[in-house]
mmCIF file of the N, C-alpha and C atoms, coordinates in Angstrom:
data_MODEL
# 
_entry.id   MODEL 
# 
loop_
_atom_site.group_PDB 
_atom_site.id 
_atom_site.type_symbol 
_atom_site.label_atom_id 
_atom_site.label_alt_id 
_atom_site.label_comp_id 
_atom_site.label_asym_id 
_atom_site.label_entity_id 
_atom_site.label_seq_id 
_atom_site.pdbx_PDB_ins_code 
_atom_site.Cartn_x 
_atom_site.Cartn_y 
_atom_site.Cartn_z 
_atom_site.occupancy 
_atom_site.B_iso_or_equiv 
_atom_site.pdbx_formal_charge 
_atom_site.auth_seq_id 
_atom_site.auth_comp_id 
_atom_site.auth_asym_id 
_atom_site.auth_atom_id 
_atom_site.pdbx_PDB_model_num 
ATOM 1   N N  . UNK A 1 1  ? 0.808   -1.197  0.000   1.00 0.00 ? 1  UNK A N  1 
ATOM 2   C CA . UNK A 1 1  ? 0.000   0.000   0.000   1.00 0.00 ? 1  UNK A CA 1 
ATOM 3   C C  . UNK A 1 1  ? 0.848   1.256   0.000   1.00 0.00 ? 1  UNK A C  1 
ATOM 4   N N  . UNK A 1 2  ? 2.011   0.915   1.081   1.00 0.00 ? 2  UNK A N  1 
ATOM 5   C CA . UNK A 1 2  ? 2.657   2.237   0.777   1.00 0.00 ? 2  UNK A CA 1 
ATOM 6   C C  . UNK A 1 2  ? 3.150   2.739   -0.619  1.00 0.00 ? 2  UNK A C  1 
ATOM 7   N N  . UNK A 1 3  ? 4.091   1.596   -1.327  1.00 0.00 ? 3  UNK A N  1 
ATOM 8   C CA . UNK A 1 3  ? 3.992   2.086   -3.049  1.00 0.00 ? 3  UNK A CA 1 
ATOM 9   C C  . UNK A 1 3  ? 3.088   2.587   -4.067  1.00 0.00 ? 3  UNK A C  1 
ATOM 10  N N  . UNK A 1 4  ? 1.447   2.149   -3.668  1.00 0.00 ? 4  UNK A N  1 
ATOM 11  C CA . UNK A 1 4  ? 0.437   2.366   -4.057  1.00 0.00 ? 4  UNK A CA 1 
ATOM 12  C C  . UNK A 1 4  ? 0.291   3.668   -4.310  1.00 0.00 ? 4  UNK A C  1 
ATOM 13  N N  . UNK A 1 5  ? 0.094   4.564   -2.600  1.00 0.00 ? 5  UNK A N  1 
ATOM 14  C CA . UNK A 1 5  ? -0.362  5.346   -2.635  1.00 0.00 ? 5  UNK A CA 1 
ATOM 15  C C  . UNK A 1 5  ? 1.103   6.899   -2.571  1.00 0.00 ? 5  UNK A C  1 
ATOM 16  N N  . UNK A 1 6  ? 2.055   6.394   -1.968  1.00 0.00 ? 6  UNK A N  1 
ATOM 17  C CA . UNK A 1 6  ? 3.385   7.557   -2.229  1.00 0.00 ? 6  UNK A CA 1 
ATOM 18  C C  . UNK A 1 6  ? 3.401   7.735   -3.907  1.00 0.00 ? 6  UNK A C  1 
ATOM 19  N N  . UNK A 1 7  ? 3.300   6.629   -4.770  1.00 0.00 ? 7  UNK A N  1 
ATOM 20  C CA . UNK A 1 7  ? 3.752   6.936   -5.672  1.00 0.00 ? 7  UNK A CA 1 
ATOM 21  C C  . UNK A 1 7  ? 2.048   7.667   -7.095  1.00 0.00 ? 7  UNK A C  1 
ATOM 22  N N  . UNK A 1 8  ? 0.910   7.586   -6.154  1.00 0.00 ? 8  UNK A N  1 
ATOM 23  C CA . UNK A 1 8  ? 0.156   7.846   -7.033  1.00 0.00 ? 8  UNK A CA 1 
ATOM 24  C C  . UNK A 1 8  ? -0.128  9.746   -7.235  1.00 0.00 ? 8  UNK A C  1 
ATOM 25  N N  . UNK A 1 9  ? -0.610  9.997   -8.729  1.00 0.00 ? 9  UNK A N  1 
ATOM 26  C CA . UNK A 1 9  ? 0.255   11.427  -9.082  1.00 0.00 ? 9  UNK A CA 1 
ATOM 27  C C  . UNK A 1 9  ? -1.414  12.098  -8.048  1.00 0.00 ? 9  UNK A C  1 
ATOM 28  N N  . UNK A 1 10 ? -2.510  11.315  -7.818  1.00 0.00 ? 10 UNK A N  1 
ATOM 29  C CA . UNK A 1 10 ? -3.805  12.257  -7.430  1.00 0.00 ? 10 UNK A CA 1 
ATOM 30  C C  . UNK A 1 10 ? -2.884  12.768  -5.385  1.00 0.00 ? 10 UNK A C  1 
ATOM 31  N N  . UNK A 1 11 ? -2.762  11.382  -4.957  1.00 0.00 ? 11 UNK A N  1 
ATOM 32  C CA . UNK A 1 11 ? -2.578  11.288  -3.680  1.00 0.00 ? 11 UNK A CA 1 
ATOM 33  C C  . UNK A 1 11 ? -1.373  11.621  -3.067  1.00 0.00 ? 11 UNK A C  1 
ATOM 34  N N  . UNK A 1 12 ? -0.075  11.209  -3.873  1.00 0.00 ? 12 UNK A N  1 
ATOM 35  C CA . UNK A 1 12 ? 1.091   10.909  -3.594  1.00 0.00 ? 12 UNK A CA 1 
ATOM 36  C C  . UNK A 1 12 ? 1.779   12.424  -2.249  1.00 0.00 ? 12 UNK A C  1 
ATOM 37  N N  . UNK A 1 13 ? 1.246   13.139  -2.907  1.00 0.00 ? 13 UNK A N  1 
ATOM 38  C CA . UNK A 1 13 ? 2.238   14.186  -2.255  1.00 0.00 ? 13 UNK A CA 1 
ATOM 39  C C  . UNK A 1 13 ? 1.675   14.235  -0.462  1.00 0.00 ? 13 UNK A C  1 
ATOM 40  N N  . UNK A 1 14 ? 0.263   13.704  -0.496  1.00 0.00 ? 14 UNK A N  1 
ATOM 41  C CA . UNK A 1 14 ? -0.554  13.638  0.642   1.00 0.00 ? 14 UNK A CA 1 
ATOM 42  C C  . UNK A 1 14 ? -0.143  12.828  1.466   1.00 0.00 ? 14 UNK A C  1 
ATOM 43  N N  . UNK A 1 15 ? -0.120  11.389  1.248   1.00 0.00 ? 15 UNK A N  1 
ATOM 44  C CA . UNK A 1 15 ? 0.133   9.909   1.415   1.00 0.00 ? 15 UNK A CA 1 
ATOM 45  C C  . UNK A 1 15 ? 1.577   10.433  2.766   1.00 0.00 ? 15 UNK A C  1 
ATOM 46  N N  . UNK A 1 16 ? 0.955   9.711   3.925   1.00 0.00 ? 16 UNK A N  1 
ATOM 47  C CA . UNK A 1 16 ? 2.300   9.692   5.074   1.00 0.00 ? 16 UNK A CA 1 
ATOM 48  C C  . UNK A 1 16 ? 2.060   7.998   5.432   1.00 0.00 ? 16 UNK A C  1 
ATOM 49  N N  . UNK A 1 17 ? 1.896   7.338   5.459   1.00 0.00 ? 17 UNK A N  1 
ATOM 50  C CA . UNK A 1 17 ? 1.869   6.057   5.852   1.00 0.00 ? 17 UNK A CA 1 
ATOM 51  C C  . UNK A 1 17 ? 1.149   5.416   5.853   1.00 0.00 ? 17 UNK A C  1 
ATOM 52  N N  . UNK A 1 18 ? 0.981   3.991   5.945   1.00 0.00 ? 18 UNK A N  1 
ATOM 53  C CA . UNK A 1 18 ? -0.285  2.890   5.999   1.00 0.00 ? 18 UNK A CA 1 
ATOM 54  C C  . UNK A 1 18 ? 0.443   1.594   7.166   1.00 0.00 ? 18 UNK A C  1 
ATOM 55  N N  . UNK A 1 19 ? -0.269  1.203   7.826   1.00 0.00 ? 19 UNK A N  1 
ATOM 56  C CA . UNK A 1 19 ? -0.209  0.410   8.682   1.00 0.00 ? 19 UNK A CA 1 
ATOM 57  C C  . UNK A 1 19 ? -0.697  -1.006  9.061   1.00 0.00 ? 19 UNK A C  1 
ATOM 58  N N  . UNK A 1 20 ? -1.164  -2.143  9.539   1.00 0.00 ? 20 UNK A N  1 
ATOM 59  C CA . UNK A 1 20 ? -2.310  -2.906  9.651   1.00 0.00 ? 20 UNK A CA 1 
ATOM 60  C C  . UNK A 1 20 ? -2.942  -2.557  11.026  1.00 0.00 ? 20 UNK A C  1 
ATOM 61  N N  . UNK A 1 21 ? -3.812  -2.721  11.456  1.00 0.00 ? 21 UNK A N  1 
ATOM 62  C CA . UNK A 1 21 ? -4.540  -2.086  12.083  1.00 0.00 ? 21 UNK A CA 1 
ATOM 63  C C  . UNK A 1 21 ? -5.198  -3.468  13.001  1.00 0.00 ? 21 UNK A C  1 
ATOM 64  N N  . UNK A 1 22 ? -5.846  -4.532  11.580  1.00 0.00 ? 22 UNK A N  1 
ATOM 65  C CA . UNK A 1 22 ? -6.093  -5.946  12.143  1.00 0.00 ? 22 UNK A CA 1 
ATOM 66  C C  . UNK A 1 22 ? -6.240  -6.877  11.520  1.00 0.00 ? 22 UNK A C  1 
ATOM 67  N N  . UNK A 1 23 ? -5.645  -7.777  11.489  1.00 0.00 ? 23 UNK A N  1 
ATOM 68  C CA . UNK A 1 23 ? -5.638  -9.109  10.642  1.00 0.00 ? 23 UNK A CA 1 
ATOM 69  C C  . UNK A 1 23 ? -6.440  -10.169 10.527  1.00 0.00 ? 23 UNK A C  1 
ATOM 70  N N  . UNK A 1 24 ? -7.242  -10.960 9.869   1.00 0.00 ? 24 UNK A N  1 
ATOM 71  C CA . UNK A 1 24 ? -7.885  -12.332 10.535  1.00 0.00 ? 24 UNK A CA 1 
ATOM 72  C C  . UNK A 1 24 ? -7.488  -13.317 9.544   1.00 0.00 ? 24 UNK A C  1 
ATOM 73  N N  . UNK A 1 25 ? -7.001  -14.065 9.759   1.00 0.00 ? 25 UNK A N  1 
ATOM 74  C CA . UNK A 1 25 ? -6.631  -15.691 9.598   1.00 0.00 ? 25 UNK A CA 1 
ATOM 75  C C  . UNK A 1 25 ? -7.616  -16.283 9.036   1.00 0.00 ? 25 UNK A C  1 
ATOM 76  N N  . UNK A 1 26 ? -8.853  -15.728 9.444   1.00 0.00 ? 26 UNK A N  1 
ATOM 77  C CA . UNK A 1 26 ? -10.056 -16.600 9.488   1.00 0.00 ? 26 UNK A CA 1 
ATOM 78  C C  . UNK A 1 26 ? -10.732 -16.471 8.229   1.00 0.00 ? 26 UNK A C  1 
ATOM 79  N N  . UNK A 1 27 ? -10.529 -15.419 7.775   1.00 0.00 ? 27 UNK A N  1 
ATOM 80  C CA . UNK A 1 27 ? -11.550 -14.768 6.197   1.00 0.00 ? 27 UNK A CA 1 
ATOM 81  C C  . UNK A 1 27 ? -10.748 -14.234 5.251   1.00 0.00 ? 27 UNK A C  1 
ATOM 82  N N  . UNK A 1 28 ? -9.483  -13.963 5.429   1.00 0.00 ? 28 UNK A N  1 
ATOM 83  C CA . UNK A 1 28 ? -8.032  -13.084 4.953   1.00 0.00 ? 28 UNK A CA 1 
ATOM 84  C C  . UNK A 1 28 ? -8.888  -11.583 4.824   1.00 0.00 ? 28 UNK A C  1 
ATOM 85  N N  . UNK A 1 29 ? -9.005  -10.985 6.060   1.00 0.00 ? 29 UNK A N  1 
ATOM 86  C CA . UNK A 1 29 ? -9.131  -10.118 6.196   1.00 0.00 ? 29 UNK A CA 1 
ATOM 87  C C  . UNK A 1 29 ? -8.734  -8.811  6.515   1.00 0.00 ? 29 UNK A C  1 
ATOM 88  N N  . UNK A 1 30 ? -7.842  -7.824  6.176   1.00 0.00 ? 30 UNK A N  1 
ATOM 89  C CA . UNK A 1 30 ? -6.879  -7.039  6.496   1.00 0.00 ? 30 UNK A CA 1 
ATOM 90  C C  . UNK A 1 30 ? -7.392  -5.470  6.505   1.00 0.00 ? 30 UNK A C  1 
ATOM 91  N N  . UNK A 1 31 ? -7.248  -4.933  8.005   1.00 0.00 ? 31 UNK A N  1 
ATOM 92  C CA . UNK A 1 31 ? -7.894  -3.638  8.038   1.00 0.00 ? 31 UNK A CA 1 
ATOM 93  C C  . UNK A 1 31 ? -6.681  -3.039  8.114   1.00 0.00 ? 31 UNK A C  1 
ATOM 94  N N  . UNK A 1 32 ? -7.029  -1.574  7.042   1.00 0.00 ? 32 UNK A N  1 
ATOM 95  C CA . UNK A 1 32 ? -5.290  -0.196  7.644   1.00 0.00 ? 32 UNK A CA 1 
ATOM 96  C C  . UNK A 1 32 ? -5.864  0.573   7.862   1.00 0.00 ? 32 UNK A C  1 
ATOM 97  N N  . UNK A 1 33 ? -5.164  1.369   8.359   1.00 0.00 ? 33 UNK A N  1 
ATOM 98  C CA . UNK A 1 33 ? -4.899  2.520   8.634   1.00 0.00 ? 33 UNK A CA 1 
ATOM 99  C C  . UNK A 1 33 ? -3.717  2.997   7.821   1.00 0.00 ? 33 UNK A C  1 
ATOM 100 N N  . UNK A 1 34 ? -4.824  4.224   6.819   1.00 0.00 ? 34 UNK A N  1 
ATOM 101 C CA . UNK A 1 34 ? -4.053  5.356   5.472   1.00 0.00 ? 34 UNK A CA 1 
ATOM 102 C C  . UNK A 1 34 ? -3.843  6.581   6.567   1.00 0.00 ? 34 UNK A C  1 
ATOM 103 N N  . UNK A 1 35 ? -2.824  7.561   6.297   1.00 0.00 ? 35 UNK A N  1 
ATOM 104 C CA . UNK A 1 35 ? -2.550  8.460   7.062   1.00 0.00 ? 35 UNK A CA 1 
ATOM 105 C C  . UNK A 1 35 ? -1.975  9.349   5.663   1.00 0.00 ? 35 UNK A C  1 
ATOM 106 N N  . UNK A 1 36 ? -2.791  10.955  6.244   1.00 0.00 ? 36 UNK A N  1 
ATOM 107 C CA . UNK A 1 36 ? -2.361  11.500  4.589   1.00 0.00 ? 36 UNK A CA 1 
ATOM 108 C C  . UNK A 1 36 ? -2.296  12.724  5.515   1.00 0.00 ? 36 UNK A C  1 
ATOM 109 N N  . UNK A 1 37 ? -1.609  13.612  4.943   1.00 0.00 ? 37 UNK A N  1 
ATOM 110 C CA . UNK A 1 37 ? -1.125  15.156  5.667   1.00 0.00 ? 37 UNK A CA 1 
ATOM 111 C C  . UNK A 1 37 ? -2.103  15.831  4.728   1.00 0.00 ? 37 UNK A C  1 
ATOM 112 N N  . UNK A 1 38 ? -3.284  16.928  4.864   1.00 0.00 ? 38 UNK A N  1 
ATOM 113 C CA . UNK A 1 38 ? -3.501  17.440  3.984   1.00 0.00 ? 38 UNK A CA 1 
ATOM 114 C C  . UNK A 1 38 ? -3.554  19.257  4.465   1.00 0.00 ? 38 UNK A C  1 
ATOM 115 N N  . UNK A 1 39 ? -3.699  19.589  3.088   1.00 0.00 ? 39 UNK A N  1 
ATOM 116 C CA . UNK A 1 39 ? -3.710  21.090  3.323   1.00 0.00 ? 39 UNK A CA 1 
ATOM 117 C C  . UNK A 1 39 ? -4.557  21.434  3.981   1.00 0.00 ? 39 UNK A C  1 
ATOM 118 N N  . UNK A 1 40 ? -4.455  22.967  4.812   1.00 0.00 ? 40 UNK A N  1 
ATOM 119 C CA . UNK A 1 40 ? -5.226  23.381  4.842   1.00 0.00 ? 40 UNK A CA 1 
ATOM 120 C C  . UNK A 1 40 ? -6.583  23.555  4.060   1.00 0.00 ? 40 UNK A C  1 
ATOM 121 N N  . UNK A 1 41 ? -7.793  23.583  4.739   1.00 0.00 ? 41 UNK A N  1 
ATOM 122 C CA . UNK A 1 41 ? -9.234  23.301  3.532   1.00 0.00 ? 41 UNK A CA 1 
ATOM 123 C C  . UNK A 1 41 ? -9.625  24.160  2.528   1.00 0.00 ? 41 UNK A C  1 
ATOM 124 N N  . UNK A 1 42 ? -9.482  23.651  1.324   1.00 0.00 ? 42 UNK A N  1 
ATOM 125 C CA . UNK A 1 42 ? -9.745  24.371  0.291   1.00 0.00 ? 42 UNK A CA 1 
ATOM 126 C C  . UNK A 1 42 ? -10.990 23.795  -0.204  1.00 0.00 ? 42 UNK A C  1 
ATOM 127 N N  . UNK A 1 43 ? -11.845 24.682  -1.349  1.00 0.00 ? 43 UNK A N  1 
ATOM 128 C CA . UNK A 1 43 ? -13.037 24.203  -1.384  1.00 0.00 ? 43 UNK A CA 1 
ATOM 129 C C  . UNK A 1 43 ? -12.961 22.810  -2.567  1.00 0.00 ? 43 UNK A C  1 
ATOM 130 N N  . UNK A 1 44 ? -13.821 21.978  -1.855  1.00 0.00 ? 44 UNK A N  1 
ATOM 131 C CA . UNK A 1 44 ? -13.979 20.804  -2.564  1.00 0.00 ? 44 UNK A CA 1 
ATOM 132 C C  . UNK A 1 44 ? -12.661 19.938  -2.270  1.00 0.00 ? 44 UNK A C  1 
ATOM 133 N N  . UNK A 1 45 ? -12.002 20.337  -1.545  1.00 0.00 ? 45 UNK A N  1 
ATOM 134 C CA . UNK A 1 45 ? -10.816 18.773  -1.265  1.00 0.00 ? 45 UNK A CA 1 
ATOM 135 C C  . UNK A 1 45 ? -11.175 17.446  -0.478  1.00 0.00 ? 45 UNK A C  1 
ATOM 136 N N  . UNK A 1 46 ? -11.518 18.014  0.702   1.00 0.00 ? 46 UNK A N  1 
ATOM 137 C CA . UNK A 1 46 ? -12.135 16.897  1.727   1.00 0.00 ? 46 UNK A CA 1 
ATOM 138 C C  . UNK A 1 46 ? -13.068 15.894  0.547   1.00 0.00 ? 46 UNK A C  1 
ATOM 139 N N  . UNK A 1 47 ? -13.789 16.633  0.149   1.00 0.00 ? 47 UNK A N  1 
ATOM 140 C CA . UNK A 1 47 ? -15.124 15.946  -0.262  1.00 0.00 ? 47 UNK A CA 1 
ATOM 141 C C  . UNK A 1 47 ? -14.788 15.577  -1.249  1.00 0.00 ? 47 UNK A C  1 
ATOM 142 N N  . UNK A 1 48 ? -13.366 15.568  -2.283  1.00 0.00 ? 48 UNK A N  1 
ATOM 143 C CA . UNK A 1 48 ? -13.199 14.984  -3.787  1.00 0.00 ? 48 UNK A CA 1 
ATOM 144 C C  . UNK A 1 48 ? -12.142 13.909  -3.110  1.00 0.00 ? 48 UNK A C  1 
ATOM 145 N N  . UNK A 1 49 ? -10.962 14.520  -2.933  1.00 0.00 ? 49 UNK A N  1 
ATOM 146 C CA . UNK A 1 49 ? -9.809  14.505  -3.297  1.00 0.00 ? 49 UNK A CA 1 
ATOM 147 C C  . UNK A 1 49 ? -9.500  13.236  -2.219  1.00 0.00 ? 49 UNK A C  1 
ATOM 148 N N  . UNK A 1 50 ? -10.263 13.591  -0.872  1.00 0.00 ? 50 UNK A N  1 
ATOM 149 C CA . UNK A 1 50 ? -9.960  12.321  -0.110  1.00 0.00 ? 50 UNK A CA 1 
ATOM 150 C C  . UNK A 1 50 ? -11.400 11.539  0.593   1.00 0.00 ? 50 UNK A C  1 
ATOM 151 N N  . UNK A 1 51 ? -12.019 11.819  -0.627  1.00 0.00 ? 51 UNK A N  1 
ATOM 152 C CA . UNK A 1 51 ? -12.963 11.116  -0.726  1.00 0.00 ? 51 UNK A CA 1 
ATOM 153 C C  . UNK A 1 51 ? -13.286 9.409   -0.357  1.00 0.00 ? 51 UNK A C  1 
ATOM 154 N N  . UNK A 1 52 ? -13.582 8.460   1.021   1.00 0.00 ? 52 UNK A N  1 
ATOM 155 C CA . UNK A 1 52 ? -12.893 7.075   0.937   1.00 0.00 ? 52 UNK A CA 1 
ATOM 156 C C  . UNK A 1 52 ? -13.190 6.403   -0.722  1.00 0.00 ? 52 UNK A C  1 
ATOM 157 N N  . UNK A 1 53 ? -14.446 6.747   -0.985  1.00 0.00 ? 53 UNK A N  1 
ATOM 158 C CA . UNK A 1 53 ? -14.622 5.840   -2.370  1.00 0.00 ? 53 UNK A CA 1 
ATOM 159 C C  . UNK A 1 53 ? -13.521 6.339   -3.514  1.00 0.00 ? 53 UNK A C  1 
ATOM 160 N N  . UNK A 1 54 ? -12.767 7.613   -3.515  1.00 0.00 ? 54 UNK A N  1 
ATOM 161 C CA . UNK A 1 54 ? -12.004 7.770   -4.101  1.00 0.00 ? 54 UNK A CA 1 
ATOM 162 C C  . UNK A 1 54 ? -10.348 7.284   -3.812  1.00 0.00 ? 54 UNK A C  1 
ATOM 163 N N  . UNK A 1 55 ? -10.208 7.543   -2.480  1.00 0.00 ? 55 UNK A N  1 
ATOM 164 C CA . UNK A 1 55 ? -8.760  6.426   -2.120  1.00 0.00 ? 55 UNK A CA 1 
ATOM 165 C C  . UNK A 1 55 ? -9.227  5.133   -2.458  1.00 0.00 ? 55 UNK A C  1 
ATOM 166 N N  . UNK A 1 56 ? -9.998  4.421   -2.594  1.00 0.00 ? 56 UNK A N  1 
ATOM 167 C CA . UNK A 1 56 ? -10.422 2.666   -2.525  1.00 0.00 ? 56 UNK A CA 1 
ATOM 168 C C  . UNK A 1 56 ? -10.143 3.260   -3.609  1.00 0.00 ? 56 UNK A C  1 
ATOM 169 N N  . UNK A 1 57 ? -10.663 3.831   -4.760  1.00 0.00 ? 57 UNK A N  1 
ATOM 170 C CA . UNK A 1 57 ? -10.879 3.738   -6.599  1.00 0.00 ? 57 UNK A CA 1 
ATOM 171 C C  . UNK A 1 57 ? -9.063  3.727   -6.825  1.00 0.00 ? 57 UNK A C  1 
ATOM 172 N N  . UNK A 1 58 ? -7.854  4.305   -6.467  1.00 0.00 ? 58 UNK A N  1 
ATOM 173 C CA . UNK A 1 58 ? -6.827  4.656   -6.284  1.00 0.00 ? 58 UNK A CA 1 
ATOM 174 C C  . UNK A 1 58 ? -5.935  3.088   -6.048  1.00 0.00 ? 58 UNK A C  1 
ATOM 175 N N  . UNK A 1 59 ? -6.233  2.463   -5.286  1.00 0.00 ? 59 UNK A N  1 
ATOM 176 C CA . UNK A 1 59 ? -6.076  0.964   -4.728  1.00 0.00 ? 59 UNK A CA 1 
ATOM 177 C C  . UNK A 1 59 ? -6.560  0.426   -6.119  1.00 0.00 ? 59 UNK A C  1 
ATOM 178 N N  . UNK A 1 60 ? -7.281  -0.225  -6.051  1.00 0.00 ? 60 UNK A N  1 
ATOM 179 C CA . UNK A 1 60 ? -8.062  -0.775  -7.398  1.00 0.00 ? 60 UNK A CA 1 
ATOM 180 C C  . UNK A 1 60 ? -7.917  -0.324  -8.812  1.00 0.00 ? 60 UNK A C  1 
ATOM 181 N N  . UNK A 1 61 ? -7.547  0.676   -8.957  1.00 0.00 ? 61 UNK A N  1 
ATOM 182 C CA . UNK A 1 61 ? -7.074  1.011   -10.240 1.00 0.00 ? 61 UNK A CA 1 
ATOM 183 C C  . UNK A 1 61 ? -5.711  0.281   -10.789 1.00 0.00 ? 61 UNK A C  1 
ATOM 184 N N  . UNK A 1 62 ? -4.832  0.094   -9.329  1.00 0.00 ? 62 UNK A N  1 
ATOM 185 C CA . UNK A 1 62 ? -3.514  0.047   -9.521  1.00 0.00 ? 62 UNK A CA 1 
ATOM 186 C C  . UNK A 1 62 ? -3.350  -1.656  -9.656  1.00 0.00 ? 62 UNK A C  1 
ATOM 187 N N  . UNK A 1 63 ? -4.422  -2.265  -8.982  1.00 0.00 ? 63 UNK A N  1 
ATOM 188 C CA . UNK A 1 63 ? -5.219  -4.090  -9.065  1.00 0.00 ? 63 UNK A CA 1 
ATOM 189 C C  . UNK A 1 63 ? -5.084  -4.132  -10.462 1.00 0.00 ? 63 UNK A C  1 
ATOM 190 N N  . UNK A 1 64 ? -5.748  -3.138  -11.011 1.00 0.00 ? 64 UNK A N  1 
ATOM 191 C CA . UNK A 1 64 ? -6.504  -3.716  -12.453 1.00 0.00 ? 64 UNK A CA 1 
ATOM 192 C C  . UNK A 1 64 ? -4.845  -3.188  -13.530 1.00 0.00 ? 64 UNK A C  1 
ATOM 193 N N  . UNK A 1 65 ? -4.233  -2.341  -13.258 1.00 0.00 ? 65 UNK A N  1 
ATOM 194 C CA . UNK A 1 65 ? -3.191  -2.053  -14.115 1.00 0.00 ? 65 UNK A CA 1 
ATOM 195 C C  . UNK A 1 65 ? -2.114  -3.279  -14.271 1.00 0.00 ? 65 UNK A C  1 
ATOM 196 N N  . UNK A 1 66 ? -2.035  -3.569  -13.043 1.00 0.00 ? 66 UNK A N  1 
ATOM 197 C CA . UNK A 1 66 ? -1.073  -4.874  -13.009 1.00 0.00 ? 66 UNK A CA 1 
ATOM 198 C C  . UNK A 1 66 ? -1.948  -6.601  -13.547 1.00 0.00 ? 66 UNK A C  1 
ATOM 199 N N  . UNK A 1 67 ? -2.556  -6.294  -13.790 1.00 0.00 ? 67 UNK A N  1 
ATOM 200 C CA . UNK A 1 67 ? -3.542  -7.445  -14.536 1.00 0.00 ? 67 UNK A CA 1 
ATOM 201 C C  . UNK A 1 67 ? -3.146  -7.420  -15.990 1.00 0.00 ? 67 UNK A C  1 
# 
């Protein structure tokens, strides 16, 4: 995740770390924690730019490129 998201051109400059948070054995289930520095609020950032359905689209894009 960290290559994912340091190196993507929407997020990258934002992107401070990713972590696991919690694992299960049981379902291969893996929760993180994304950590992103952002600017001060400008209009429409919160709500585009780090949008969760837009970090997940960011992840998954990068699934489907390597396919």
């Amino acid at each position: 995740l960290t290559d994912v998201y340091s190196s993507s051109p929407a997020l990258g400059r934002y992107f401070r770390s990713a972590q696991v948070v919690h694992f299960s054995n049981e379902n291969s289930t893996v929760f993180y924690q994304l950590v992103f520095s952002v600017p001060p609020s400008t209009e429409g950032f919160m709500e585009n730019t780090m949008n969760p359905d837009f970090i997940r689209n960011v992840l998954r894009q990068n699934i489907y490129d390597e396919d």
